[in-house]
mmCIF file of the C-alpha atoms, coordinates in Angstrom:
data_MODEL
# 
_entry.id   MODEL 
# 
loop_
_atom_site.group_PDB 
_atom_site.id 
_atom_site.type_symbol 
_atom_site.label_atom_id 
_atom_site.label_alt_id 
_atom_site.label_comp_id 
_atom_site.label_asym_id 
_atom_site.label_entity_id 
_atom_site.label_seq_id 
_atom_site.pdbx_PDB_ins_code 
_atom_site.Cartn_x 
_atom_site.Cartn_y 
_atom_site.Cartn_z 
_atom_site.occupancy 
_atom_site.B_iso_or_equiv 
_atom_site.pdbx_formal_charge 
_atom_site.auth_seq_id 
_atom_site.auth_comp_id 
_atom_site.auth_asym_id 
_atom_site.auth_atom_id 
_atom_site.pdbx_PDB_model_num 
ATOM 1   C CA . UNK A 1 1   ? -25.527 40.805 -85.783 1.00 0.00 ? 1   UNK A CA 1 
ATOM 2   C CA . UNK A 1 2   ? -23.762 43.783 -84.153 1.00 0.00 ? 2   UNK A CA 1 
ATOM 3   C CA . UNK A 1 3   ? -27.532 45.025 -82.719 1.00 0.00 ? 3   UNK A CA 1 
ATOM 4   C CA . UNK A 1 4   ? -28.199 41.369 -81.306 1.00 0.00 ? 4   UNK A CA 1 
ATOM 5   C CA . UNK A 1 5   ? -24.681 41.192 -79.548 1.00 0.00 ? 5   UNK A CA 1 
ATOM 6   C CA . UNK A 1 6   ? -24.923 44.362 -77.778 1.00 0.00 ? 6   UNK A CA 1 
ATOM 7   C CA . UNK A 1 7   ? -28.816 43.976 -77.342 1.00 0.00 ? 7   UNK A CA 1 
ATOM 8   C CA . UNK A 1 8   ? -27.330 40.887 -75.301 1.00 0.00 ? 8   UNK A CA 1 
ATOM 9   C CA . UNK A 1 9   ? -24.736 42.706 -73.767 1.00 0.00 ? 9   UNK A CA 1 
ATOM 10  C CA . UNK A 1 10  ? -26.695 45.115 -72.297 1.00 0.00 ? 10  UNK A CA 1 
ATOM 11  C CA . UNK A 1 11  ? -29.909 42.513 -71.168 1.00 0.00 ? 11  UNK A CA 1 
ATOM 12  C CA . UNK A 1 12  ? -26.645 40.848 -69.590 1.00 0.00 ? 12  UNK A CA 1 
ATOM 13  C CA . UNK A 1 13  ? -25.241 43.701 -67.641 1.00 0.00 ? 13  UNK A CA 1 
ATOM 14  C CA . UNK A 1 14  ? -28.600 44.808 -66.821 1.00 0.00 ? 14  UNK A CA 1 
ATOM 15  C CA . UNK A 1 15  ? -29.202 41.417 -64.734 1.00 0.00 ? 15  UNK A CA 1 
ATOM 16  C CA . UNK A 1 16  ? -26.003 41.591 -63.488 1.00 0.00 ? 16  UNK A CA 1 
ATOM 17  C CA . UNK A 1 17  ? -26.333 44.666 -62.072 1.00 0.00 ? 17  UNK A CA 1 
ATOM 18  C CA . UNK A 1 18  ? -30.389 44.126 -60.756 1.00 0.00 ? 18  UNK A CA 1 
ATOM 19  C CA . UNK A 1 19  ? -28.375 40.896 -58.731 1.00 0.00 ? 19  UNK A CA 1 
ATOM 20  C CA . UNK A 1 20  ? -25.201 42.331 -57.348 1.00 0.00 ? 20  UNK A CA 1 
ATOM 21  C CA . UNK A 1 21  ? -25.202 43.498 -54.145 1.00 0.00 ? 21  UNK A CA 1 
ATOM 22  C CA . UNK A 1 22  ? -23.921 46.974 -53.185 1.00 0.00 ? 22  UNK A CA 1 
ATOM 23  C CA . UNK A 1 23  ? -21.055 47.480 -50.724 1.00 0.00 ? 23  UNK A CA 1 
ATOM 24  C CA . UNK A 1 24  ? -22.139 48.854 -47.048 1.00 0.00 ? 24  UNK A CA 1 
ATOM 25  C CA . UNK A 1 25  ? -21.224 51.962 -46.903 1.00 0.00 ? 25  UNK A CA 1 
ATOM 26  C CA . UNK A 1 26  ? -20.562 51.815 -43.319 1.00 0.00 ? 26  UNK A CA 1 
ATOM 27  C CA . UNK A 1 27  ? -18.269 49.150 -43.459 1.00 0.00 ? 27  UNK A CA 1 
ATOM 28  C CA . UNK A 1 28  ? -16.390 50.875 -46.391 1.00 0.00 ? 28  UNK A CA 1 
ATOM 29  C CA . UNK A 1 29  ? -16.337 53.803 -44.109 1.00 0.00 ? 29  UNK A CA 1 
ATOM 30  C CA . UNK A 1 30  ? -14.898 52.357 -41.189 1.00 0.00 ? 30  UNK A CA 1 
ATOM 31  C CA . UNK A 1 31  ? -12.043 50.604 -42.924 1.00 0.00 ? 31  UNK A CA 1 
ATOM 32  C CA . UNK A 1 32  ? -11.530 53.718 -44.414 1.00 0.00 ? 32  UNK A CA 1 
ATOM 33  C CA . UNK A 1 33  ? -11.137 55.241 -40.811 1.00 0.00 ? 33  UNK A CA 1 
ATOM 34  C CA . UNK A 1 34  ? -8.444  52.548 -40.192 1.00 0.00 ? 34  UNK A CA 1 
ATOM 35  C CA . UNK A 1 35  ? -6.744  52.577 -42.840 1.00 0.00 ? 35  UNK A CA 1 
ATOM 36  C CA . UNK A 1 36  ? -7.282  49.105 -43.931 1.00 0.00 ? 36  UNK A CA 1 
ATOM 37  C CA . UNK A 1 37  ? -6.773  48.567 -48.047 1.00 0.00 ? 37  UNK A CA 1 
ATOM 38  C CA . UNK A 1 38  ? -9.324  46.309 -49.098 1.00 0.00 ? 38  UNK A CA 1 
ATOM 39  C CA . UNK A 1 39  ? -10.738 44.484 -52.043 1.00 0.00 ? 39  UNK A CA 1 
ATOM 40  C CA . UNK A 1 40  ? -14.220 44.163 -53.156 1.00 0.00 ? 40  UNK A CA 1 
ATOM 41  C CA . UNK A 1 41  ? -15.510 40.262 -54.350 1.00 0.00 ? 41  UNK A CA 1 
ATOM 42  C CA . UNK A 1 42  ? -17.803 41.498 -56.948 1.00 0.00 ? 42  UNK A CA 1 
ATOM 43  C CA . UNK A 1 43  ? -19.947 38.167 -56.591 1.00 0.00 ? 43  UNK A CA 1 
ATOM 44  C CA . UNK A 1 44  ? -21.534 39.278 -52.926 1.00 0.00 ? 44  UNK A CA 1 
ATOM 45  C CA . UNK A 1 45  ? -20.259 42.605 -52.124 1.00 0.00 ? 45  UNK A CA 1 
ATOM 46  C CA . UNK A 1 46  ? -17.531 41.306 -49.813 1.00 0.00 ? 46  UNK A CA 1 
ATOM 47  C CA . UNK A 1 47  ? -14.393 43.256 -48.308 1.00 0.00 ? 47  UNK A CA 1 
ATOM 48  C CA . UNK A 1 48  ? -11.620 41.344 -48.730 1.00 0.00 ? 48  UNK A CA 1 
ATOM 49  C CA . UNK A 1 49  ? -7.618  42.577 -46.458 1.00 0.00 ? 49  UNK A CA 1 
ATOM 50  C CA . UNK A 1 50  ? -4.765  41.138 -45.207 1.00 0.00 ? 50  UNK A CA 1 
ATOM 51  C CA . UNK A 1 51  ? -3.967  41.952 -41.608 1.00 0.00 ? 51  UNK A CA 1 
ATOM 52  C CA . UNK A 1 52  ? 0.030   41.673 -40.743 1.00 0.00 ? 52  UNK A CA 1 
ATOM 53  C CA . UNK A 1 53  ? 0.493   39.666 -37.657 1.00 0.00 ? 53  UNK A CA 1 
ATOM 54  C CA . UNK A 1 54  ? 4.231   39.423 -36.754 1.00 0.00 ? 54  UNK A CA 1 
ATOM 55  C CA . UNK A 1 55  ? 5.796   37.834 -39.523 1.00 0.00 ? 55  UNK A CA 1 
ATOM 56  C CA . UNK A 1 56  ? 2.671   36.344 -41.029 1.00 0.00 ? 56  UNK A CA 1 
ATOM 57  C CA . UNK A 1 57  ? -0.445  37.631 -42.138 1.00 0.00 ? 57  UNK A CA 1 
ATOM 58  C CA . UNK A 1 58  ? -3.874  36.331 -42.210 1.00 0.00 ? 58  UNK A CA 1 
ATOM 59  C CA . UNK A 1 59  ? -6.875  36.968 -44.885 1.00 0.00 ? 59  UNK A CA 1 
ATOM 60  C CA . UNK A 1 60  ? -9.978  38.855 -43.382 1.00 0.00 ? 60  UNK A CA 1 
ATOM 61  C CA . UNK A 1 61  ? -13.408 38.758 -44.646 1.00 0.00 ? 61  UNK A CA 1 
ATOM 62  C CA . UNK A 1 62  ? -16.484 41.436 -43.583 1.00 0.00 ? 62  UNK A CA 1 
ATOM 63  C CA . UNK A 1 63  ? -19.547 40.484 -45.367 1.00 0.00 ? 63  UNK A CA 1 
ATOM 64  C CA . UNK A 1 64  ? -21.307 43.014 -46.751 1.00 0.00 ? 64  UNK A CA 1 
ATOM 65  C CA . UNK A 1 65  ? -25.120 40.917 -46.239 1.00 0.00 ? 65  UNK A CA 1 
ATOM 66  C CA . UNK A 1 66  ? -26.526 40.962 -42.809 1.00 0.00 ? 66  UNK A CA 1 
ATOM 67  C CA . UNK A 1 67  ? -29.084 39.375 -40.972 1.00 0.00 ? 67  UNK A CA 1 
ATOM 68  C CA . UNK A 1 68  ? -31.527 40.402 -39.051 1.00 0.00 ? 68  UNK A CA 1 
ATOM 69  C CA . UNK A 1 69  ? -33.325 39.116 -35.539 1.00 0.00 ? 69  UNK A CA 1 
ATOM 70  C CA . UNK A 1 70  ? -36.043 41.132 -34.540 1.00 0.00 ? 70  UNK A CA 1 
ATOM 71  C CA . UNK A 1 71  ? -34.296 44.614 -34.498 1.00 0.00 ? 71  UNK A CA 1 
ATOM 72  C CA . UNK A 1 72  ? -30.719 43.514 -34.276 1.00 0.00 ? 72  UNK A CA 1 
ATOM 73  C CA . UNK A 1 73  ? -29.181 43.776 -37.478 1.00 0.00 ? 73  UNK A CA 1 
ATOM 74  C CA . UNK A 1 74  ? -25.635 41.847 -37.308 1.00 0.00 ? 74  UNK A CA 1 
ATOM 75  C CA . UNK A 1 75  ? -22.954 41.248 -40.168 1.00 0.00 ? 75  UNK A CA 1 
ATOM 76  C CA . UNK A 1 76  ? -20.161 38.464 -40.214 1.00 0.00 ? 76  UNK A CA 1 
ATOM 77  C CA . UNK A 1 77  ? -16.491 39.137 -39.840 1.00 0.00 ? 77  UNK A CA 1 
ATOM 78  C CA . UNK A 1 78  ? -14.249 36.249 -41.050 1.00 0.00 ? 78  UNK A CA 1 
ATOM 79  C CA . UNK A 1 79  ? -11.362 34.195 -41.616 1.00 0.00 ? 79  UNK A CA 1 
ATOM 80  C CA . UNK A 1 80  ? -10.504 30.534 -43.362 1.00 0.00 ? 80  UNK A CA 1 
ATOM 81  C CA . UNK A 1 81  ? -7.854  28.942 -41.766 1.00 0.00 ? 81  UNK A CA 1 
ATOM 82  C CA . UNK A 1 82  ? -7.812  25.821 -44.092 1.00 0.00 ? 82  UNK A CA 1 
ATOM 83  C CA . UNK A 1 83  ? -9.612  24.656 -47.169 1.00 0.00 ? 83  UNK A CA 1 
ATOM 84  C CA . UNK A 1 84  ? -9.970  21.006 -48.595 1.00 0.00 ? 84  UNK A CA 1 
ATOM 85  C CA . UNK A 1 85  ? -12.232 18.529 -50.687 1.00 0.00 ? 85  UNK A CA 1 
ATOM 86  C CA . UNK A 1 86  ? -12.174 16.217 -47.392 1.00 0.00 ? 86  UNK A CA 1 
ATOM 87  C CA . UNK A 1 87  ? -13.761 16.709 -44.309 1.00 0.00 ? 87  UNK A CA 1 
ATOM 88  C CA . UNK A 1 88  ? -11.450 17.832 -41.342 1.00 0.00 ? 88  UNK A CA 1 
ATOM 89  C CA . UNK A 1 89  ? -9.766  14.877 -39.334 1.00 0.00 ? 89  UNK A CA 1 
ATOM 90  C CA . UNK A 1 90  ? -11.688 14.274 -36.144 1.00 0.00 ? 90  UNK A CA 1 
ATOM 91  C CA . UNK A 1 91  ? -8.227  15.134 -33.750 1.00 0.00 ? 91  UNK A CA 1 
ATOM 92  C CA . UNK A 1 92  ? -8.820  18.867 -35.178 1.00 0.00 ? 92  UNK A CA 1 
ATOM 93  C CA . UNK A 1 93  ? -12.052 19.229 -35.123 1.00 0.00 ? 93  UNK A CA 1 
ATOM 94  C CA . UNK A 1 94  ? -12.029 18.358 -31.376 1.00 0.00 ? 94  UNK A CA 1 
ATOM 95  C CA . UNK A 1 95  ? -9.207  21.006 -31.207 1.00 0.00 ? 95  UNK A CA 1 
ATOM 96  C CA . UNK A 1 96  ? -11.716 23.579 -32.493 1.00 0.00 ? 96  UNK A CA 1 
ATOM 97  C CA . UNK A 1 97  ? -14.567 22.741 -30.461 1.00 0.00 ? 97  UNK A CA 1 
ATOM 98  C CA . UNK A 1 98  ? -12.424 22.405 -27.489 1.00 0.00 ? 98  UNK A CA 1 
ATOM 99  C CA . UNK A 1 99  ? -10.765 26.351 -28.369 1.00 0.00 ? 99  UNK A CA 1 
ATOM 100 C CA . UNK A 1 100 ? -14.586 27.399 -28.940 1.00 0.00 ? 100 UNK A CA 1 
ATOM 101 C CA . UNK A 1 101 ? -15.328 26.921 -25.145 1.00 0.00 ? 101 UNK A CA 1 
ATOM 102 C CA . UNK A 1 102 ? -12.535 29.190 -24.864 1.00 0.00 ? 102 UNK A CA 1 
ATOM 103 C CA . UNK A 1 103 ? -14.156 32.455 -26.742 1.00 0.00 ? 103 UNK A CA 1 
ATOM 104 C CA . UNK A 1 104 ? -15.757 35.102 -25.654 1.00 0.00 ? 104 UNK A CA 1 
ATOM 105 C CA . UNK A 1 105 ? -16.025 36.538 -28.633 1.00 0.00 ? 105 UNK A CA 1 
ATOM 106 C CA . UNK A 1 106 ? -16.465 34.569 -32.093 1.00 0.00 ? 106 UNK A CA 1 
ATOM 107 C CA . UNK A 1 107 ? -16.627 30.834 -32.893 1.00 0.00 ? 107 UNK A CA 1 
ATOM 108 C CA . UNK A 1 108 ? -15.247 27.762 -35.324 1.00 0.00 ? 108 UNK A CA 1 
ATOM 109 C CA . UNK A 1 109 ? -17.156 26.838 -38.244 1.00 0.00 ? 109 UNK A CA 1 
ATOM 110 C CA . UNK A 1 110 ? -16.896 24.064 -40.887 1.00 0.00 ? 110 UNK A CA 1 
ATOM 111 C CA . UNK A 1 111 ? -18.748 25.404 -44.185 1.00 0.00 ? 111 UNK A CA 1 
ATOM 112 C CA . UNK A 1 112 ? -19.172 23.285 -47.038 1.00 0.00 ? 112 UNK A CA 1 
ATOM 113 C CA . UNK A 1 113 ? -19.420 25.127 -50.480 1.00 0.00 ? 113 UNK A CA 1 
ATOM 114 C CA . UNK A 1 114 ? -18.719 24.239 -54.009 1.00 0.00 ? 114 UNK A CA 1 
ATOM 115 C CA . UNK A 1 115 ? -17.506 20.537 -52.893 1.00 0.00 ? 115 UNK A CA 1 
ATOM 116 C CA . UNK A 1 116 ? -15.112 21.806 -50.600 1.00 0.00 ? 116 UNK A CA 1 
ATOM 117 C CA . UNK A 1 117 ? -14.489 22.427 -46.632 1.00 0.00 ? 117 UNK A CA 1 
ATOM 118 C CA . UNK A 1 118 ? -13.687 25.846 -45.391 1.00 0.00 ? 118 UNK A CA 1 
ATOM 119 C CA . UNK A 1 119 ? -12.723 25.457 -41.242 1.00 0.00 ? 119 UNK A CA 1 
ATOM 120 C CA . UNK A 1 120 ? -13.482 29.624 -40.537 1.00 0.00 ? 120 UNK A CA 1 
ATOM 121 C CA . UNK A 1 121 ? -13.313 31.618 -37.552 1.00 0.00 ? 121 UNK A CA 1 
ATOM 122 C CA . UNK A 1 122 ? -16.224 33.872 -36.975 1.00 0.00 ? 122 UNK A CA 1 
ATOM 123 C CA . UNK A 1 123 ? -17.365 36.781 -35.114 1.00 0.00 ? 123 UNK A CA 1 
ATOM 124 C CA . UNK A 1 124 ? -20.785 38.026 -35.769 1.00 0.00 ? 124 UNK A CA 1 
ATOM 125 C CA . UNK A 1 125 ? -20.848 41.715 -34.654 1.00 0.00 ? 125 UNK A CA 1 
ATOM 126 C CA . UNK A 1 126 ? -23.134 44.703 -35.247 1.00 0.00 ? 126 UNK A CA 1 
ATOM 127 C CA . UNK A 1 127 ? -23.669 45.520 -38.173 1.00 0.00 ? 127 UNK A CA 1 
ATOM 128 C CA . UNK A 1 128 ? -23.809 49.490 -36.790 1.00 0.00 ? 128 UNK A CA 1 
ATOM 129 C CA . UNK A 1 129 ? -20.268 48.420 -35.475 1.00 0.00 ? 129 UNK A CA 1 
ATOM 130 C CA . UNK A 1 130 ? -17.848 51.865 -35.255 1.00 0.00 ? 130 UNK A CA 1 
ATOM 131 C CA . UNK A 1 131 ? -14.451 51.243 -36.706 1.00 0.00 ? 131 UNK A CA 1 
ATOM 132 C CA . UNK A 1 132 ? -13.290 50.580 -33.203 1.00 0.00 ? 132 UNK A CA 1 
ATOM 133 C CA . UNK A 1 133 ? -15.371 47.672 -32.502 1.00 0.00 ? 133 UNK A CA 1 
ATOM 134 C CA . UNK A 1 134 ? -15.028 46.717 -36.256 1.00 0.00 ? 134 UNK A CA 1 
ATOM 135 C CA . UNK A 1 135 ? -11.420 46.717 -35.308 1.00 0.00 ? 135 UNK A CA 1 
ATOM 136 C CA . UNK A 1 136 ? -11.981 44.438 -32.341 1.00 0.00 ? 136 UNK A CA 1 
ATOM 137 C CA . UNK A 1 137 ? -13.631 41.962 -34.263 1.00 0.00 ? 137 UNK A CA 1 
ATOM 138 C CA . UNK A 1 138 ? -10.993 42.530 -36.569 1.00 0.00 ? 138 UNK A CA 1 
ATOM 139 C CA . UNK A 1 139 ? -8.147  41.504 -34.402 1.00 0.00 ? 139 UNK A CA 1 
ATOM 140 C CA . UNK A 1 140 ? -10.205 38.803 -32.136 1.00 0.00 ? 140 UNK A CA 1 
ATOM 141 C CA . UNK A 1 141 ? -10.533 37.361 -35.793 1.00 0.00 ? 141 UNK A CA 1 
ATOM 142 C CA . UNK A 1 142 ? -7.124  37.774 -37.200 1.00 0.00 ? 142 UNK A CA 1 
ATOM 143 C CA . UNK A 1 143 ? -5.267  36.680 -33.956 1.00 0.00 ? 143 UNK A CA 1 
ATOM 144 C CA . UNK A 1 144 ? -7.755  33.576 -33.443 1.00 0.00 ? 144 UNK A CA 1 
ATOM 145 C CA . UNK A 1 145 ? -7.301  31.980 -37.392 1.00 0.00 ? 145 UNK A CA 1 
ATOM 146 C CA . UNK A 1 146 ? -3.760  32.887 -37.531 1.00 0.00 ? 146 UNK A CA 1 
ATOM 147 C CA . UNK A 1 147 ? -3.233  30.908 -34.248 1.00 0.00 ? 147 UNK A CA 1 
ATOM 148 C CA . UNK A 1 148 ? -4.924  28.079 -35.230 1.00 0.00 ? 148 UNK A CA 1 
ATOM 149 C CA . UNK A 1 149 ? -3.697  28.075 -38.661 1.00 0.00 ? 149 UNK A CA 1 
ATOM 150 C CA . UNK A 1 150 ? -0.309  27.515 -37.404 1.00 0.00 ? 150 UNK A CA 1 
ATOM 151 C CA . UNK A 1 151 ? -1.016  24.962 -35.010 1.00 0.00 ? 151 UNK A CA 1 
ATOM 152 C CA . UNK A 1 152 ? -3.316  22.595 -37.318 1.00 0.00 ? 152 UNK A CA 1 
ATOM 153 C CA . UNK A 1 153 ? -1.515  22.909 -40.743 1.00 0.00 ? 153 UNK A CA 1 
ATOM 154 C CA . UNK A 1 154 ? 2.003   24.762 -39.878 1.00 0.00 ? 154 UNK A CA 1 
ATOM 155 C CA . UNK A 1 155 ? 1.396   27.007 -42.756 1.00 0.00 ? 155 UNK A CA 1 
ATOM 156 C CA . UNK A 1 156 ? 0.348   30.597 -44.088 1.00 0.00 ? 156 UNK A CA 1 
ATOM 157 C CA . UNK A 1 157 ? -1.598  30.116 -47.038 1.00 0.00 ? 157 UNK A CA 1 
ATOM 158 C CA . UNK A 1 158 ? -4.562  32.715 -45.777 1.00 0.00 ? 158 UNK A CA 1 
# 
């Protein structure tokens, strides 16, 4: 019995680890360079930090995956602002189409995933950023979802 169990426990691992994606390097690097203390979702590879802004802070996401379009290889820098089983109200998501016209940088999504809503801002940078266009995106992000957050739903949860 002890043989089959860790038979099966390595067979297990061995998937696991064929499946999970590996951090970027560059992005580890850069926060690195900024000093940013991160987290890594073991599920996709994801950074995971808080940025302080003021008195409240606001989650940040850098995706480790990247796309590709012809030889422009770009990678996703996020934030949720809110997260429900329902769909967002129409009055906000006319707010967020109506602050999308004003970016220059980054956009509003609504992402459905596991039977639930995520409104996120995104920036989709480089994904040869340095750490002081990672930063950039960093703050464009940050500044952007924190705003919002406040104004929609008057809280901090992210």
């Amino acid at each position: 019995m002890k043989v089959y169990l860790s038979f099966l426990f390595v067979f297990f691992f061995t998937i696991i680890h064929l499946f999970a994606q590996k951090a970027d390097n560059r992005v580890a690097e850069n926060l690195k360079n900024l000093s940013f203390k991160y987290e890594l979702q073991p599920e996709d590879a994801t950074f995971k930090f808080t940025v302080p802004i003021g008195k409240r802070t606001q989650t940040i996401f850098i995706e480790s995956s990247t796309s590709t379009y012809d030889k422009l290889e770009m990678r996703e820098v996020y934030s949720i602002v809110h997260q429900s089983r329902n769909i967002p109200d129409q009055s906000r998501l006319v707010k967020l189409l109506m602050d999308n016209a004003q970016k220059k940088i980054g956009a509003w999504e609504i992402v459905y995933e596991g039977s639930e809503y995520f409104i996120i801002f995104t920036a989709k940078i480089p994904a040869n950023a340095d750490a002081s266009d990672m930063k950039s995106a960093i703050d464009i992000v940050s500044a952007s979802s924190d705003g919002m957050e406040q104004q929609l739903f008057a809280t901090d949860e992210w």
